[in-house]
N, C-alpha and C positions, 0 to 999 in steps of 0.2 A: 538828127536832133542835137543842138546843142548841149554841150555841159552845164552847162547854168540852168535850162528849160528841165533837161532830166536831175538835176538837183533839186530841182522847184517843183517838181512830181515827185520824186522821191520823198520829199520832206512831207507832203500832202500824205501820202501814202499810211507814213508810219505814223502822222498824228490823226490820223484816222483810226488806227488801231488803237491808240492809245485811250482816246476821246471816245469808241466806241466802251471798252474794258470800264473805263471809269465810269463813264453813264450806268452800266452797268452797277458796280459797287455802289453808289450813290442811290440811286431807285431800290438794289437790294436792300439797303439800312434800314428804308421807310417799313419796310415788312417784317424785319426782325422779331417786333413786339407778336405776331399775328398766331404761332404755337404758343407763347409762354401768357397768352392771356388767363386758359383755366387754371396755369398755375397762379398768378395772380388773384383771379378770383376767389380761390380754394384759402388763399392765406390771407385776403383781407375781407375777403366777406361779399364782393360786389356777384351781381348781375349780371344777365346780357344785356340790359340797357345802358349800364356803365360802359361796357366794352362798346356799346356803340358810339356813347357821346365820346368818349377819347378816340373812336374813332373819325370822327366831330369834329374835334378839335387840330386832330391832323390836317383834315383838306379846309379846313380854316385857313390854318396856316400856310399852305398850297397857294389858297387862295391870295393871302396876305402878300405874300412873297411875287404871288404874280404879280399884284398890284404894283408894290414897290420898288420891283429889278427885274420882272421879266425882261423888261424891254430894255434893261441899260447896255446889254452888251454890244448894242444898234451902234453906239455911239463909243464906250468906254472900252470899248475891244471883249472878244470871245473870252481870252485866257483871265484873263486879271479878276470878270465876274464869277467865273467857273470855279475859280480858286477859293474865291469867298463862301460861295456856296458850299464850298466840301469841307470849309473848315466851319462852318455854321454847324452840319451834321454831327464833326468831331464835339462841338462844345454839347451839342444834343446827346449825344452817345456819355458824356461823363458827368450829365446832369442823371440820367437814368444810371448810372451807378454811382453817384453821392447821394440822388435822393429818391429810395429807391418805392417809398408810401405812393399815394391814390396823386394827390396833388404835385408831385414830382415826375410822376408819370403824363400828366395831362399837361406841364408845362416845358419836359421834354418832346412830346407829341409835336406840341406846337411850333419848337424851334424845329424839331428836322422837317416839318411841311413848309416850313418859309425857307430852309435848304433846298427843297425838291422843289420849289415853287421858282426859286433863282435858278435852278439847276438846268429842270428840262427845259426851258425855250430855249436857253444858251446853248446847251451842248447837241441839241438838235439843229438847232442854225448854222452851227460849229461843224457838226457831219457834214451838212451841207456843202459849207465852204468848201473842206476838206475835199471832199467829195469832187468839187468842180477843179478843185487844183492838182491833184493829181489824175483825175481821169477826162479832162478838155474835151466837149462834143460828146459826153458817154450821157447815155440817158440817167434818170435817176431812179432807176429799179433797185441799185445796190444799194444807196444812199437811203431810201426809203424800208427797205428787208431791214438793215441793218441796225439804224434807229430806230424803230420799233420796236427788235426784237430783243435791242439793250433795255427800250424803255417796262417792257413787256416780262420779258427773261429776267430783268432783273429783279421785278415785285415775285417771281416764283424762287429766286433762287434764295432770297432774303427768309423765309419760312425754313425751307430744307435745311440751311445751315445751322439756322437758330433752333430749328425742333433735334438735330442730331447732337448738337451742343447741350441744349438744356436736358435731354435723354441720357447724356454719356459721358458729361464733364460737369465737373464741381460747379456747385454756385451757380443752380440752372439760371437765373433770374437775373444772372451778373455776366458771364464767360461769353455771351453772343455778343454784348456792348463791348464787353473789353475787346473784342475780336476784331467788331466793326472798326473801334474809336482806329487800332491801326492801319487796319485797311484806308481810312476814307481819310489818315493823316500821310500815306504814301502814295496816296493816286494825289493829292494834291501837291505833291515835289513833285510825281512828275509829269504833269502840266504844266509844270513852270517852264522849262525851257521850250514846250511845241510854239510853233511859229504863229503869228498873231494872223489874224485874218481883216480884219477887222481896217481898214486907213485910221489915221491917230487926224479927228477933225482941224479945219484951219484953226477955230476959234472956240472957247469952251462956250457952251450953250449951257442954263439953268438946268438943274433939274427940276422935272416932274413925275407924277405918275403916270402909268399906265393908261395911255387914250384907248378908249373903246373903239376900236376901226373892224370892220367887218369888210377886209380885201378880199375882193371877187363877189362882191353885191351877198346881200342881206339872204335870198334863197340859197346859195352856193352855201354860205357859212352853216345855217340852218340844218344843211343837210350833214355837214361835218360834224358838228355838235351833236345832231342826233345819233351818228354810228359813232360816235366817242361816249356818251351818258350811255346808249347803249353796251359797250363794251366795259364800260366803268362798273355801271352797276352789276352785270355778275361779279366783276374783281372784287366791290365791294362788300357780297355777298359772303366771298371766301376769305376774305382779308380780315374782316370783322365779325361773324356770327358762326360760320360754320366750323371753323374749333371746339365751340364752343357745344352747337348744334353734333359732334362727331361724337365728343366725349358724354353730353348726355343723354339724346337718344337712341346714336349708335353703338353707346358701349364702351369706344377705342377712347383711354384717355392719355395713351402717350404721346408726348410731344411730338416726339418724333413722327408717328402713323399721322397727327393733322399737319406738321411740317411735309410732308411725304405728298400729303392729299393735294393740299395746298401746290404745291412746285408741280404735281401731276398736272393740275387743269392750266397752271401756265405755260407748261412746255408744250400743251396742247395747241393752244393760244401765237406761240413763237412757230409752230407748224405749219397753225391757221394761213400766218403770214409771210410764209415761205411758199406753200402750198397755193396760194390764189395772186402770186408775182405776178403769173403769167397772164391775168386776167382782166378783162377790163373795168372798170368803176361799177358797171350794172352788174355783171354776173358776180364781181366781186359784192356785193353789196347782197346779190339772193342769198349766196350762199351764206354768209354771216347772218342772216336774218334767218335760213331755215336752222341752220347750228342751234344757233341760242334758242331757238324757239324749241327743236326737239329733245335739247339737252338742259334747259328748263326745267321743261315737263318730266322728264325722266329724273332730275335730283328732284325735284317735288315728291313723286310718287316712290320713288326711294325712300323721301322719309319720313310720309305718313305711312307707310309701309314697313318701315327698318327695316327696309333692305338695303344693308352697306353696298354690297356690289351693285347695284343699281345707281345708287346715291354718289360713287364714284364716277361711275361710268359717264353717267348724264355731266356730271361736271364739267369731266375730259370735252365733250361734245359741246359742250356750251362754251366751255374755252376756247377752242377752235375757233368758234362761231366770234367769240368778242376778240381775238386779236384779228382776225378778217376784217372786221370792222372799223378796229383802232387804228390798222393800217390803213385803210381806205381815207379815214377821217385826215391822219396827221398829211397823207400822198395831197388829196386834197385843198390845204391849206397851206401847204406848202409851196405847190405848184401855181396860185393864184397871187401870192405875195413876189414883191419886187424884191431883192436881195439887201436895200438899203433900210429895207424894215419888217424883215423877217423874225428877228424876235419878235418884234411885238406883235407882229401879226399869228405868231404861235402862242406869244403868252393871252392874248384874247382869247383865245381859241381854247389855252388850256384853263383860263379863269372862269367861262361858260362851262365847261366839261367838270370841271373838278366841282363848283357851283349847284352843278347838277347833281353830283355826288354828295355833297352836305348832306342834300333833301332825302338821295337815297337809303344813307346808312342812318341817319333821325328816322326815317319812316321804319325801317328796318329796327331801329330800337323799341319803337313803340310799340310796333307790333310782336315784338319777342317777350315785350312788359306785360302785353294785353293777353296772348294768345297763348299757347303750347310751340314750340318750335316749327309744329309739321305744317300749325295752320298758317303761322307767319310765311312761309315757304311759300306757302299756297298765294297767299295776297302779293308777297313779290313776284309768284309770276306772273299774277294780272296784271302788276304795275311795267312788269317788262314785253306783257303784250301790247302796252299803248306804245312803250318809246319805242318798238319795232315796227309799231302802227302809224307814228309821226314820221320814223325814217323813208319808209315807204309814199308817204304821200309829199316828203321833200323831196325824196329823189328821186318822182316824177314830176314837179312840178319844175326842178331847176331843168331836167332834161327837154321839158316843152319849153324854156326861158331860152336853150341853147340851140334850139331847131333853127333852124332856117327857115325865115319867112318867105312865102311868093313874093314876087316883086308884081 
């Protein structure tokens, strides 16, 4: 091997690790708010319908963000959009500590989801690249473990910090932002120097939005969208109501204990997707469907029961169950897009997915407005019986689309 060719793997190498870490920090930020909600609620007065709609308001801005720059990094290179994104957060992160009331809160929401919105198509395409350049002819089993389990690990690791913060350091409702704003302002130095991936085009082209392309035909996608809203909506379940849901029917109202709960069902999750690598798309796909289905059931009955240890437990299993899935989802659309338009064929993918998730955490608020916590529970897991019931009938119908026909 040449010195230049192992220089040019070497370089892949280490901005993989790097691009991995930051993805990381970046997704963590999004979940920071997700223990220091009932302190919030406790001092301004709101509900669990309020915690839902800023939870709203976040994959709004997900959404926004996809529209607007998932897909630029296709063209404007991986590092330069990346960059933007993590300083997008930074200015989120010190809007929640200037303005720390109801409506400073609902309008830092919205700038870190249009961060997380630029973020993950980019820095998943970016593994990618990374990915093929330092490891030439290696399949993408690493590349796919990896992104995920940044994207995945780092919605658990964002609670854990912030619930052991707001438990044990000053200023619980301040000290996780200020923590963040440096973190997400020193992964973006250093980004700057990892290698671009990206060719710098002949000619600059207009920009636009976000085209709707569903690469690998309308059933393939379908079926990806389905094990992503499925793995969404339990995150969604944990990310926005059940802090909430720990501290008044379980009891537990430290931050810390729903910070703790929270990181449990994701590392669960980051397991799921290590755990079924070696697997193929079908068995990966029962198992993620039996997961959430039996670990559903079990935080449901946990907590019309208050039984915490139950209500745990089913979590972990349910989490399992959706990072199986989110990996199968992201392996999926990844492997069907051509490299010259892989963001945007991921930021599709995550504006359906995340889209999905509006409707889940709305529905989720209504029913926490309408009902008791345990019944809400209860109707989210009917509603997580259908999208596990749409997954199942995509991903046998794309399987009959890829059969081989008699000649």
């Amino acid at each position: 091997m040449s010195l230049a060719k192992r220089s040019h793997e070497g370089a892949g190498r280490a901005g993989f690790g790097v691009v991995a870490v930051v993805f990381t920090v970046a997704i963590a930020f999004s979940t920071v708010p997700t223990p220091l909600y009932p302190l919030y609620e406790k001092r301004d007065g709101f509900g669990a319908f309020t915690v839902t709609v800023v939870f709203a308001v976040y994959a709004v801005g997900v959404v926004a963000g996809l529209v607007a720059a998932g897909h630029l990094s296709d063209r404007a290179g991986r590092r330069p959009v990346l960059v933007a994104a993590l300083l997008s957060e930074v200015a989120a992160a010190l809007v929640f500590l200037a303005w720390p009331a109801l409506p400073g809160l609902l309008f830092a929401r919205f700038v870190t989801g249009l961060g997380v919105g630029t973020a993950t198509p980019t820095a998943t395409a970016y593994l990618q690249d990374l990915h093929t350049r330092a490891r030439p002819g290696e399949g993408p089993g690493r590349f796919e473990t990896v992104s995920t389990a940044a994207n995945v690990g780092g919605l658990g690791v964002g609670p854990l910090v912030a619930g052991l913060l707001a438990a044990y350091a000053p200023a619980p409702v301040h000290t996780p932002y200020a923590v963040f704003a440096v973190l997400l302002a020193a992964a973006a130095v250093f980004v700057m120097p990892l290698p671009e991936t990206v060719a710098e085009p002949s000619r600059p082209s207009p920009y636009r939005v976000q085209r709707i392309r569903m690469h690998g035909g309308a059933v393939l996608f379908g079926r990806a969208v389905a094990c992503a809203c499925s793995g969404l909506a339990v995150f969604g379940l944990f990310t926005s109501l059940a802090p909430g849901f720990v501290a008044t029917a379980l009891h537990q109202t430290s931050p810390a204990v729903a910070g703790a709960i929270v990181f449990g069902v994701f590392a669960a999750a980051v397991l799921g997707e290590i755990l079924s690598a070696p697997l193929g798309p079908t068995a990966r796909e029962a198992l993620g469907v039996a997961a959430e289905a039996v670990g559903c059931g079990a935080v449901a009955v946990g907590m019309v029961r208050g039984w915490p240890a139950l209500f745990v437990a089913g979590g972990v299993v349910a989490g399992l169950g959706a990072g199986t899935l989110f990996k199968a989802a992201v392996a999926l659309v990844a492997q069907s897009a051509p490299a010259d338009v892989r963001a945007e064929a991921l930021a599709t993918f995550f504006l359906a997915a995340y889209t999905g998730l509006v409707v889940t955490s709305l529905g989720l608020g209504v029913a926490a407005q309408l009902t008791s916590p345990a019944t809400a529970t209860l109707w989210f897991s009917g509603y997580l019986a259908l999208l596990l019931t749409a997954l199942v009938l995509f991903s046998r119908a794309d399987r009959a689309a890829r059969r081989p026909r008699p000649a």
